[in-house]
Biopython code that builds the backbone (N, CA, C, O; Angstrom):
import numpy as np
from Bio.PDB.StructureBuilder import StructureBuilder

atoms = [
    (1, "UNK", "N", (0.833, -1.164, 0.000)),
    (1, "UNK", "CA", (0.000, 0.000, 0.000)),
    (1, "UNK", "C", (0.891, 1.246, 0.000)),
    (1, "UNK", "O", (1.606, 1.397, 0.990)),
    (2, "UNK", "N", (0.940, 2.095, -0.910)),
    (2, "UNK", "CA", (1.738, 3.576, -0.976)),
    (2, "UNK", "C", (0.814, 4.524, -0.083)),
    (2, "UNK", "O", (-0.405, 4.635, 0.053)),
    (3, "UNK", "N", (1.901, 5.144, 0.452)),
    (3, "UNK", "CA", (1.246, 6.716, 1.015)),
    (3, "UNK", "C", (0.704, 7.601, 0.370)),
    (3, "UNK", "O", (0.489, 7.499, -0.837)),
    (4, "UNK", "N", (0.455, 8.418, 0.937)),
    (4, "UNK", "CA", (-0.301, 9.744, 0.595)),
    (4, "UNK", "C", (1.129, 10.508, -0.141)),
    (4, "UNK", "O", (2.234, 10.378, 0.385)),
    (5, "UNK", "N", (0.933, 11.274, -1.362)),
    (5, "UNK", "CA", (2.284, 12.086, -1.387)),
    (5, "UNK", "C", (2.270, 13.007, -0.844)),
    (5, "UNK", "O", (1.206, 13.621, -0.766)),
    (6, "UNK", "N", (3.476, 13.524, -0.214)),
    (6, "UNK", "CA", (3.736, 14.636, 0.635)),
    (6, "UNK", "C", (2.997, 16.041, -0.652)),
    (6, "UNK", "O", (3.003, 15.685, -1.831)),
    (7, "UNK", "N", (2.543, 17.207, -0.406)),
    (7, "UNK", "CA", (2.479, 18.194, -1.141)),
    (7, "UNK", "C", (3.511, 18.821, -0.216)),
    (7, "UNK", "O", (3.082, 18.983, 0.926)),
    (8, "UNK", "N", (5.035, 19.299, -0.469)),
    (8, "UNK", "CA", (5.291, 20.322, -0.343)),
    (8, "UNK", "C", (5.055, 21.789, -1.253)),
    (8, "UNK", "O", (5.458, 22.185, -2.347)),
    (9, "UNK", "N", (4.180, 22.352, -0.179)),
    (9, "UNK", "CA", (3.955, 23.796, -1.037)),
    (9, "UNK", "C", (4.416, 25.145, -0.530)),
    (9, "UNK", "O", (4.369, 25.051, 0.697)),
    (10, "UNK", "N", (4.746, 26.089, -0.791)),
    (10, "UNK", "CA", (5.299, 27.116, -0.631)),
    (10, "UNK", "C", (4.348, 28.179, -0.507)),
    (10, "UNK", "O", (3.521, 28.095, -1.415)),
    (11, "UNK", "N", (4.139, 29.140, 0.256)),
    (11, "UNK", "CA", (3.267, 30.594, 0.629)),
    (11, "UNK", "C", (3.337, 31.019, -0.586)),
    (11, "UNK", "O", (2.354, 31.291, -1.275)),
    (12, "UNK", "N", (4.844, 31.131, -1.040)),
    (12, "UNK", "CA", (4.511, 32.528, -2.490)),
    (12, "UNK", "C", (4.213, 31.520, -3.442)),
    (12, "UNK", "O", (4.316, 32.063, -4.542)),
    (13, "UNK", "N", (3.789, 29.928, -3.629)),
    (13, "UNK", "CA", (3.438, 29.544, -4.731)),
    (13, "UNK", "C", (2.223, 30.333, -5.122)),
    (13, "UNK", "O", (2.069, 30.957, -6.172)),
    (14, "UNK", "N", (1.564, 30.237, -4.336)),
    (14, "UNK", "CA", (0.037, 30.546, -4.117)),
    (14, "UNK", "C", (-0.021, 31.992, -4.252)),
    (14, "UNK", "O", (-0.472, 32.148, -5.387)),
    (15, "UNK", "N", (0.099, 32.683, -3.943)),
    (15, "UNK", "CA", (0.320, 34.205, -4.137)),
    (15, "UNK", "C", (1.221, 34.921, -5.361)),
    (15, "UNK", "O", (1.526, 36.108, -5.477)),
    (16, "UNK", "N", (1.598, 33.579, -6.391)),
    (16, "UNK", "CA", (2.016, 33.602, -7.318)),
    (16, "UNK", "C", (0.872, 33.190, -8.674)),
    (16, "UNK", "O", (0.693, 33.728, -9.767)),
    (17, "UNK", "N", (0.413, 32.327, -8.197)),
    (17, "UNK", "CA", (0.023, 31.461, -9.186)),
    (17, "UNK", "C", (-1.651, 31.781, -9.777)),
    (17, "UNK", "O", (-2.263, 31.641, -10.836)),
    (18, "UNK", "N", (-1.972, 32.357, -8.205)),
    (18, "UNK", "CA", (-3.453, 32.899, -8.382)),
    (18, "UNK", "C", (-3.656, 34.573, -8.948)),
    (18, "UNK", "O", (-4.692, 35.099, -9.354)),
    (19, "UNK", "N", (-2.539, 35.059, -8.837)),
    (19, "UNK", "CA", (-3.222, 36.075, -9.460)),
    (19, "UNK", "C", (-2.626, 36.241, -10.498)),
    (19, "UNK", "O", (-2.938, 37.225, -11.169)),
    (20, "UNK", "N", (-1.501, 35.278, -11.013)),
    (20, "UNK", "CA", (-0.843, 34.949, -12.841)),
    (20, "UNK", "C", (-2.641, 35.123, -13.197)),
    (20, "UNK", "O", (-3.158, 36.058, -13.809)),
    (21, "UNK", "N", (-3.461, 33.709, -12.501)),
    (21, "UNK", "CA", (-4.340, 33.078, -13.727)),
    (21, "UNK", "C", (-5.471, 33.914, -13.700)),
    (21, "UNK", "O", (-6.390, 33.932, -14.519)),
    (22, "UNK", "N", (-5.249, 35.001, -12.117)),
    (22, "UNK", "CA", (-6.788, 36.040, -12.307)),
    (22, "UNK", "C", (-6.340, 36.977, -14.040)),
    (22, "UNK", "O", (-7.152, 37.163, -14.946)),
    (23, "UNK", "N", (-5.154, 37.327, -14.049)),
    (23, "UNK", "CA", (-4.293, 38.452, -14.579)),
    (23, "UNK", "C", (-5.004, 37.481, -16.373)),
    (23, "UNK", "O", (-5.847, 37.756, -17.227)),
    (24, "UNK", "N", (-4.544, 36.941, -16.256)),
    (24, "UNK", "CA", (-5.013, 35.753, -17.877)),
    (24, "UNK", "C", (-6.037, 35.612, -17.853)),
    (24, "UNK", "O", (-6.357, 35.659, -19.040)),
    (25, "UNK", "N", (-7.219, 35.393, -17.075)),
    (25, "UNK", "CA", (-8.507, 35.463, -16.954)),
    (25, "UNK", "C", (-8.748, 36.825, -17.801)),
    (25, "UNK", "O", (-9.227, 36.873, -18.934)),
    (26, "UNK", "N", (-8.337, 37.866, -17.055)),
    (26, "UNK", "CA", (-9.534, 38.959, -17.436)),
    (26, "UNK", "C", (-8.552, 39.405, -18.824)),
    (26, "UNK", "O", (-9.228, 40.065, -19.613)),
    (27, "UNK", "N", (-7.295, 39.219, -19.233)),
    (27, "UNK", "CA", (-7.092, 39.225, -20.463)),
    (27, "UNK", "C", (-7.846, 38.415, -21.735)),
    (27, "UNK", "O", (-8.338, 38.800, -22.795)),
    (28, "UNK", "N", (-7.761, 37.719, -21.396)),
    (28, "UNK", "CA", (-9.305, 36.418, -22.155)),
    (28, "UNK", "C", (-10.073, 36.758, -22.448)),
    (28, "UNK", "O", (-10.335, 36.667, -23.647)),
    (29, "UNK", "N", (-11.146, 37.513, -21.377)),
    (29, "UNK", "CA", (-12.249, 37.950, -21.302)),
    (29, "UNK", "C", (-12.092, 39.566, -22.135)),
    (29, "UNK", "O", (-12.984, 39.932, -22.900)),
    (30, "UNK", "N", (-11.185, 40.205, -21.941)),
    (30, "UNK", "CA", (-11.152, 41.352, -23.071)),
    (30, "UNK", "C", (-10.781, 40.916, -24.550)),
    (30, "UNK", "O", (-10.834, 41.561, -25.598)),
    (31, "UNK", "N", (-10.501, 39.983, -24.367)),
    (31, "UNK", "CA", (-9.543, 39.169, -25.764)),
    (31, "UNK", "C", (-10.843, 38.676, -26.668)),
    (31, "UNK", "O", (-11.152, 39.161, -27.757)),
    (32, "UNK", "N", (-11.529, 37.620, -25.988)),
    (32, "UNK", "CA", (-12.634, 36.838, -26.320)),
    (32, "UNK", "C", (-13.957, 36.888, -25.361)),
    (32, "UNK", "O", (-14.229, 36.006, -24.547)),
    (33, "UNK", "N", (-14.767, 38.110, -25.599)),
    (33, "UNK", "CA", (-16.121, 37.933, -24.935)),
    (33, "UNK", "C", (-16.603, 36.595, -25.001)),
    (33, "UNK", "O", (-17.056, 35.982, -24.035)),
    (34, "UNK", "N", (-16.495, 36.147, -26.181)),
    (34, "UNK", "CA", (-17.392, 35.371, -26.325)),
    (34, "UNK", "C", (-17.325, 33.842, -25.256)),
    (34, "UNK", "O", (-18.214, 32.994, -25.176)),
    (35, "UNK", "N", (-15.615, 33.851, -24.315)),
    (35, "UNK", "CA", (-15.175, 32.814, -23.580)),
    (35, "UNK", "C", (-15.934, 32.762, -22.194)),
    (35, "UNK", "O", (-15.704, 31.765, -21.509)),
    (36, "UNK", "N", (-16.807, 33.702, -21.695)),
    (36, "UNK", "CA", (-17.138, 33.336, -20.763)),
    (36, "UNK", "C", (-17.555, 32.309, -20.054)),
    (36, "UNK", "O", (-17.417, 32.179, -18.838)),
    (37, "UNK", "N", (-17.985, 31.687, -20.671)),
    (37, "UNK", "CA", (-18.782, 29.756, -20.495)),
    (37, "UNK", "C", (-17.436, 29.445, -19.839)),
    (37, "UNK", "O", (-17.387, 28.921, -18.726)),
    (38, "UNK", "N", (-16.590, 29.698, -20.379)),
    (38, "UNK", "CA", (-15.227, 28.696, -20.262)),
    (38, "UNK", "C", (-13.982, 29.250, -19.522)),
    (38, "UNK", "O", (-12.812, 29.094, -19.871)),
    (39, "UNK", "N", (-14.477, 29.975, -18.356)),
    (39, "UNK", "CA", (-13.740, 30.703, -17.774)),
    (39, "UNK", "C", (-13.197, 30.128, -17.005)),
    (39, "UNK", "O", (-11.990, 30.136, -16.763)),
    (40, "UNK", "N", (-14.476, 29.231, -16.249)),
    (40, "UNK", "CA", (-13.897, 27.737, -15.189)),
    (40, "UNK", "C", (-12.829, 27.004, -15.301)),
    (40, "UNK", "O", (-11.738, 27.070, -14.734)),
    (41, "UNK", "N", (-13.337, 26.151, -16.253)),
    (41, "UNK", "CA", (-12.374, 25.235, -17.505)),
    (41, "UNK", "C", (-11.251, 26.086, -17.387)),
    (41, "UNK", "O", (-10.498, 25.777, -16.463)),
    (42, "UNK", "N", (-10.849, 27.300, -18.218)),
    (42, "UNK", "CA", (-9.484, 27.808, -18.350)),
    (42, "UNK", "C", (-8.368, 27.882, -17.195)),
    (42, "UNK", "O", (-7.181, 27.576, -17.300)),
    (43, "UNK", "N", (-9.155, 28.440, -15.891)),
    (43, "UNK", "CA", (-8.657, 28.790, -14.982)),
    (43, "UNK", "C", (-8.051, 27.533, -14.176)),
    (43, "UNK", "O", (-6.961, 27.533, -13.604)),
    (44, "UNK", "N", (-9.071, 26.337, -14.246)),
    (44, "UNK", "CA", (-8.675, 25.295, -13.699)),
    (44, "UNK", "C", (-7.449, 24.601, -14.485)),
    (44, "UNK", "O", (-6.591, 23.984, -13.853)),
    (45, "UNK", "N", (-7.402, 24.723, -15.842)),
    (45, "UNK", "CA", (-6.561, 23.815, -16.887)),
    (45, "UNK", "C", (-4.949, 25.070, -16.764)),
    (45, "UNK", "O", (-3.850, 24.766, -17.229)),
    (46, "UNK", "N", (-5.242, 26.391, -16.053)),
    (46, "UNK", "CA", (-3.968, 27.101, -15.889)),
    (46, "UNK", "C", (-3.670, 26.952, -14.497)),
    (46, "UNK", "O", (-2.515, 27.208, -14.155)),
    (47, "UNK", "N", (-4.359, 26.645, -13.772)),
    (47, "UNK", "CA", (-3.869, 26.187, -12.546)),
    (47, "UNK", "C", (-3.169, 25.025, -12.123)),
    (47, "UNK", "O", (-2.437, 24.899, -11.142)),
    (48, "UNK", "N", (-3.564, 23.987, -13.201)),
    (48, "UNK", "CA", (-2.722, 22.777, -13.466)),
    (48, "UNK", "C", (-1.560, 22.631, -14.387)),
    (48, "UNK", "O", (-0.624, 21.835, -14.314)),
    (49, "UNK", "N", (-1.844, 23.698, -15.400)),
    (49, "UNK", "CA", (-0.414, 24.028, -16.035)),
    (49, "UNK", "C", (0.376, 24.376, -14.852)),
    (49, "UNK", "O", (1.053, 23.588, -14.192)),
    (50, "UNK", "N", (0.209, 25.772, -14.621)),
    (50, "UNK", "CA", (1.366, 26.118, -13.701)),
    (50, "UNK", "C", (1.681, 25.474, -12.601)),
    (50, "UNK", "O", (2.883, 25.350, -12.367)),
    (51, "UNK", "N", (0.707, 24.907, -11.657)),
    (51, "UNK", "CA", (1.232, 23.279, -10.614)),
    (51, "UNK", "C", (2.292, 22.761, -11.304)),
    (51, "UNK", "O", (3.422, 23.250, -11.327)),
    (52, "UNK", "N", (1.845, 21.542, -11.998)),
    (52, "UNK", "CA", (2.445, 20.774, -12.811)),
    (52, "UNK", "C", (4.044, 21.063, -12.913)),
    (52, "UNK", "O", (4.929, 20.566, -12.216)),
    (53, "UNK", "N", (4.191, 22.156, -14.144)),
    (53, "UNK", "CA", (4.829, 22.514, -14.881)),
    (53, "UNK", "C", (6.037, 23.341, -13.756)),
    (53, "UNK", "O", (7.255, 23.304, -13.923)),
    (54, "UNK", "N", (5.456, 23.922, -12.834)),
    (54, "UNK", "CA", (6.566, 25.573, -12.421)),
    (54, "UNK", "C", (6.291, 24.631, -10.395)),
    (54, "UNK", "O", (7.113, 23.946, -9.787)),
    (55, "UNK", "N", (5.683, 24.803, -10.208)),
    (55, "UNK", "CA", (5.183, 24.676, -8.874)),
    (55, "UNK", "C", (5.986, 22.875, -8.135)),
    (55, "UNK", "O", (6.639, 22.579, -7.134)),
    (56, "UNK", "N", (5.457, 22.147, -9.281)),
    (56, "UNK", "CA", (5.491, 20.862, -8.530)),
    (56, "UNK", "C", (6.360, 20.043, -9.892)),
    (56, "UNK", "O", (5.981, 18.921, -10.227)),
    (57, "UNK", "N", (7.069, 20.453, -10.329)),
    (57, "UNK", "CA", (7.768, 19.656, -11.490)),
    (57, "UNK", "C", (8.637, 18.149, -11.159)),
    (57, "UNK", "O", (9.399, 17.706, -12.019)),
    (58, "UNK", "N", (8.510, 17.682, -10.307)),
    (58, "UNK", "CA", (8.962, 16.577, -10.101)),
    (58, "UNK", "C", (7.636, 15.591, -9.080)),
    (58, "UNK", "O", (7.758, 14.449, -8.635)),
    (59, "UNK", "N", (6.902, 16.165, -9.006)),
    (59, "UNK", "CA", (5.766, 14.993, -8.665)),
    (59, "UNK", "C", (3.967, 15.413, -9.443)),
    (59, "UNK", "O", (3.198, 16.342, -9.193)),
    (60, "UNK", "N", (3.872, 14.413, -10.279)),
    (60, "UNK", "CA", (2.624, 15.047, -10.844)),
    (60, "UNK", "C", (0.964, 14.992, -9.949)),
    (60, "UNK", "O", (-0.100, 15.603, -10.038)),
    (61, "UNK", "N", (1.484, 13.972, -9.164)),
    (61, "UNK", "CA", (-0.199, 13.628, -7.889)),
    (61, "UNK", "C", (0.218, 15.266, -6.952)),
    (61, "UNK", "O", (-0.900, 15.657, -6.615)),
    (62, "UNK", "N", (1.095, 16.147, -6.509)),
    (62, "UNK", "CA", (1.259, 17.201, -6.031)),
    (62, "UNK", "C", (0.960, 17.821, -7.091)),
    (62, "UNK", "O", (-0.051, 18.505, -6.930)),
    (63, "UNK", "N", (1.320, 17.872, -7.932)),
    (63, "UNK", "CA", (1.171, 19.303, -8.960)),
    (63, "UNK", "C", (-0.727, 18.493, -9.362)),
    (63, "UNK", "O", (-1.659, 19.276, -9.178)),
    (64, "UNK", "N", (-0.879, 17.889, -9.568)),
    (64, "UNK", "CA", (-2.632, 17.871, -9.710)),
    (64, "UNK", "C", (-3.334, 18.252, -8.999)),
    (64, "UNK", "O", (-4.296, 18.923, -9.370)),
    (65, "UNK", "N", (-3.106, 17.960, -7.711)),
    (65, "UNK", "CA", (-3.979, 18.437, -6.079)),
    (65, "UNK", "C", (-3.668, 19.756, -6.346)),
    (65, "UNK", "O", (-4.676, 20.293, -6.805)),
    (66, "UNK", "N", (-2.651, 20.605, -6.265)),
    (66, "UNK", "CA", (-2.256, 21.917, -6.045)),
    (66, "UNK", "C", (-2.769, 22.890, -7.148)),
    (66, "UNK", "O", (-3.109, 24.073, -7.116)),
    (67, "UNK", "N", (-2.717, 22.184, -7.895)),
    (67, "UNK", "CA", (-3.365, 23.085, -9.459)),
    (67, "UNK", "C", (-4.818, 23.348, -9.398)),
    (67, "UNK", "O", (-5.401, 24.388, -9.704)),
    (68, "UNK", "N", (-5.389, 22.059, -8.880)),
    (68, "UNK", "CA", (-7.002, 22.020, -8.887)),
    (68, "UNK", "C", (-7.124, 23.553, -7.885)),
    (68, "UNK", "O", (-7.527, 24.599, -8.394)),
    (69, "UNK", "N", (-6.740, 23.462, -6.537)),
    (69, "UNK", "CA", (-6.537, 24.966, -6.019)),
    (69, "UNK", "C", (-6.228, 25.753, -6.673)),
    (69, "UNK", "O", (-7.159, 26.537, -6.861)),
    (70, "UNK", "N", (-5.215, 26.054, -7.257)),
    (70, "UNK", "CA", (-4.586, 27.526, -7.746)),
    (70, "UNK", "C", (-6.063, 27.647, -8.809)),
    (70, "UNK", "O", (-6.808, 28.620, -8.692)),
    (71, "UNK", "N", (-6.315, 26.654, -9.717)),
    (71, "UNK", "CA", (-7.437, 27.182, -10.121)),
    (71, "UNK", "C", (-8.670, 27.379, -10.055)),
    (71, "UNK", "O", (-9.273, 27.912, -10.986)),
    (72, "UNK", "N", (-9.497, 26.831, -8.512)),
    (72, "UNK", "CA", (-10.433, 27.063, -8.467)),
    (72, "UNK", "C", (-10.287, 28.397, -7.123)),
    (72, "UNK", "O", (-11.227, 29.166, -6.920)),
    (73, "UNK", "N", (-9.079, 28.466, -6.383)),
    (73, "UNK", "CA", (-9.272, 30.258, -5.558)),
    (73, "UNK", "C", (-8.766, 31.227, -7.225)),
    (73, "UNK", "O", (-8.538, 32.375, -6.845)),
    (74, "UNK", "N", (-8.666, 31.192, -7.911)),
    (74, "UNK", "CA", (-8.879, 31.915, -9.022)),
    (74, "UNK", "C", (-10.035, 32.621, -9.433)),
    (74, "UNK", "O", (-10.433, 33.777, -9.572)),
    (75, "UNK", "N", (-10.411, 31.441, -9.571)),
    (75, "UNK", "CA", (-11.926, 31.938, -10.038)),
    (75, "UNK", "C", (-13.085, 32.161, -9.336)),
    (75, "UNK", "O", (-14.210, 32.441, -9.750)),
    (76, "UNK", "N", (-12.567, 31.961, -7.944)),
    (76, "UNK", "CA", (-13.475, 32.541, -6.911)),
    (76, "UNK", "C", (-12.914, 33.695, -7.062)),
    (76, "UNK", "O", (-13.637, 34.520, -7.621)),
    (77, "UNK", "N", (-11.810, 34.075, -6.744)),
    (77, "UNK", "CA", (-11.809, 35.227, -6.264)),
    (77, "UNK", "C", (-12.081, 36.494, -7.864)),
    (77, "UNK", "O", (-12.226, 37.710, -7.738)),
    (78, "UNK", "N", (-12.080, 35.948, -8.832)),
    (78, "UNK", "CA", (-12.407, 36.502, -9.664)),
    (78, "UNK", "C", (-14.049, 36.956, -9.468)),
    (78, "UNK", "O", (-14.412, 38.132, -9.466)),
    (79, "UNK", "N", (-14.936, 35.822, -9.311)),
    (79, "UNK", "CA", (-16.200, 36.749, -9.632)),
    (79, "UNK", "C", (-16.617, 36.845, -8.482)),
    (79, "UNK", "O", (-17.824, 37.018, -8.314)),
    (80, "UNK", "N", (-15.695, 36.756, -7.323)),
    (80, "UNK", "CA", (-16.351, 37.662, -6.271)),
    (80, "UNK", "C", (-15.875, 38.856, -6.177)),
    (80, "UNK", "O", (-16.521, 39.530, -5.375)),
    (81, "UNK", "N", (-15.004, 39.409, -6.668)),
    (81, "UNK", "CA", (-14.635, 40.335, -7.416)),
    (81, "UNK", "C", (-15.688, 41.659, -8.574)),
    (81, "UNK", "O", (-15.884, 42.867, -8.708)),
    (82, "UNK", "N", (-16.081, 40.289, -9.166)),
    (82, "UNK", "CA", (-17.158, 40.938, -9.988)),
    (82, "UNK", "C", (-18.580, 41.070, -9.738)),
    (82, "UNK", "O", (-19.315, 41.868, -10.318)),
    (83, "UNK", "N", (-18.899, 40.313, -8.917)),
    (83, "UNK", "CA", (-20.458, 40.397, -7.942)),
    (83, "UNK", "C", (-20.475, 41.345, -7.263)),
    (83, "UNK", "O", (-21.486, 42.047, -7.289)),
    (84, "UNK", "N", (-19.394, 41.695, -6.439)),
    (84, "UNK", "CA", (-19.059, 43.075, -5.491)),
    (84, "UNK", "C", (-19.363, 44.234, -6.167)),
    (84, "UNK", "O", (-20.129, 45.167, -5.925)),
    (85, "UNK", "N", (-18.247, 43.866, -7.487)),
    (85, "UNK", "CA", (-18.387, 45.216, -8.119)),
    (85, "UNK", "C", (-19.595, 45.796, -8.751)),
    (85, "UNK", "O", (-19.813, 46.995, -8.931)),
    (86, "UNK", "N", (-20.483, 44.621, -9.121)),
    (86, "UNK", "CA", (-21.585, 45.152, -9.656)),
    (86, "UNK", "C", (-22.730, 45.270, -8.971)),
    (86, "UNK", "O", (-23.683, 45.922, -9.399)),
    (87, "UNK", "N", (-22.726, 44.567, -7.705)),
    (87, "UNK", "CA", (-23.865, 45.166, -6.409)),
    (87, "UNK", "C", (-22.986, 46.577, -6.185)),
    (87, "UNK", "O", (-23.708, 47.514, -6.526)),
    (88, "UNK", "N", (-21.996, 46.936, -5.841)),
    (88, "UNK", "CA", (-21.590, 48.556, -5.662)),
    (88, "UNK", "C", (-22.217, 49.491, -6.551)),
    (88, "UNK", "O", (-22.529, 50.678, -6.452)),
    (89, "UNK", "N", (-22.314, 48.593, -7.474)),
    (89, "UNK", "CA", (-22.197, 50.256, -9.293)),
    (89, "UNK", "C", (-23.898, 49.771, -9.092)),
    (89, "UNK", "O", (-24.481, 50.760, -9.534)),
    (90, "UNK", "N", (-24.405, 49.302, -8.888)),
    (90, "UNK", "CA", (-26.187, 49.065, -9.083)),
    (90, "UNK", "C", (-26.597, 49.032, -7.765)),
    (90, "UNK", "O", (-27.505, 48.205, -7.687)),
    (91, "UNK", "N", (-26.292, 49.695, -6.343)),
    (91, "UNK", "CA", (-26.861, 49.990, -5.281)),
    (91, "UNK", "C", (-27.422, 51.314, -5.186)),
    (91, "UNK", "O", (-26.744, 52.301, -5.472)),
    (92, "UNK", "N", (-28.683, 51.401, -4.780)),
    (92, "UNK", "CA", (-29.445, 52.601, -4.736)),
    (92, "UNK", "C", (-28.463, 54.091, -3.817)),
    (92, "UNK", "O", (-27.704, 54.130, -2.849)),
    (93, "UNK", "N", (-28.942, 54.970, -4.637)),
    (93, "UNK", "CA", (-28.639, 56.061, -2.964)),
    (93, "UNK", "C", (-28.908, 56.325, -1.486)),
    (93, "UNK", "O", (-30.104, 56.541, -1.295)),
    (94, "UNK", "N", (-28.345, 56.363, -0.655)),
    (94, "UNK", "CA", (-28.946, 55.891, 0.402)),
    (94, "UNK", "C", (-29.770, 57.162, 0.980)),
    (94, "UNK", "O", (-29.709, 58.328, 0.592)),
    (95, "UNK", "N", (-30.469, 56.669, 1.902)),
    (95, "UNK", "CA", (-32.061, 57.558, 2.085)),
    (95, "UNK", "C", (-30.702, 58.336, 3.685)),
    (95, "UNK", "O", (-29.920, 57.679, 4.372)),
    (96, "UNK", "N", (-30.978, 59.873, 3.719)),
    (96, "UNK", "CA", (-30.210, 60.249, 4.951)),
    (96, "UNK", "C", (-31.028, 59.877, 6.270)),
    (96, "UNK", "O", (-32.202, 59.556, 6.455)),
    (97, "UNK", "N", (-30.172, 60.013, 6.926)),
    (97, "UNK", "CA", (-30.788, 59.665, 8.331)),
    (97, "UNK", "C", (-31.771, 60.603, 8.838)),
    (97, "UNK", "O", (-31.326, 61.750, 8.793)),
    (98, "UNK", "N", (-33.093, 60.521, 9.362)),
    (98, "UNK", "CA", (-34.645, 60.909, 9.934)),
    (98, "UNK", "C", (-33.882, 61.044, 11.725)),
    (98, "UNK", "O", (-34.601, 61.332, 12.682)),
]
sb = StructureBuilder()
sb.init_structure("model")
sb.init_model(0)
sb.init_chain("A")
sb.init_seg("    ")
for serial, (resi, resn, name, xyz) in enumerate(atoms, 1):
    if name == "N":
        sb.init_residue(resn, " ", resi, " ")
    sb.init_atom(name, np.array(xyz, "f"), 0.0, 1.0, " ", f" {name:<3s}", serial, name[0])
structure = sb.get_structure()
């Protein structure tokens, strides 16, 4: 029976990697409106590039686990990002205080 593989991961991977794929996200999205459907998909398939590839290059079960993260706090933090912003810009004026 094999172990679990160790993930060694690093603070600045993560603070690297997530806002590469926010930064490529919203280039995309100015690039190709039409990609929105596939914003998920992208973010997740660049989060596993860069795992893989930069992050975890000598074990691929670490760089898969770690990627699936880098790309799904991506894309959270992307459209919570954009939910914020658009409850701000479409919130009424507020009534002064009685």
């Amino acid at each position: 029976m094999e172990e679990f593989p160790v993930v060694h991961t690093n603070f600045w991977d993560a603070f690297q990697a997530v806002p590469i794929i926010i930064l490529a996200l919203i280039i995309l999205k100015i690039l190709f409106p039409k990609l929105q459907t596939w914003l998920n998909t992208i973010s997740n398939v660049l989060g596993l590039l860069i795992s893989i590839v930069f992050a975890h290059p000598g074990n691929l079960w670490a760089g898969i686990f770690m990627g699936v993260f880098y790309g799904n706090s991506a894309i959270g933090v992307y459209y919570s990002y954009v939910i914020s912003f658009e409850a701000f810009r479409n919130r009424k004026p507020e009534e002064p205080y009685r």
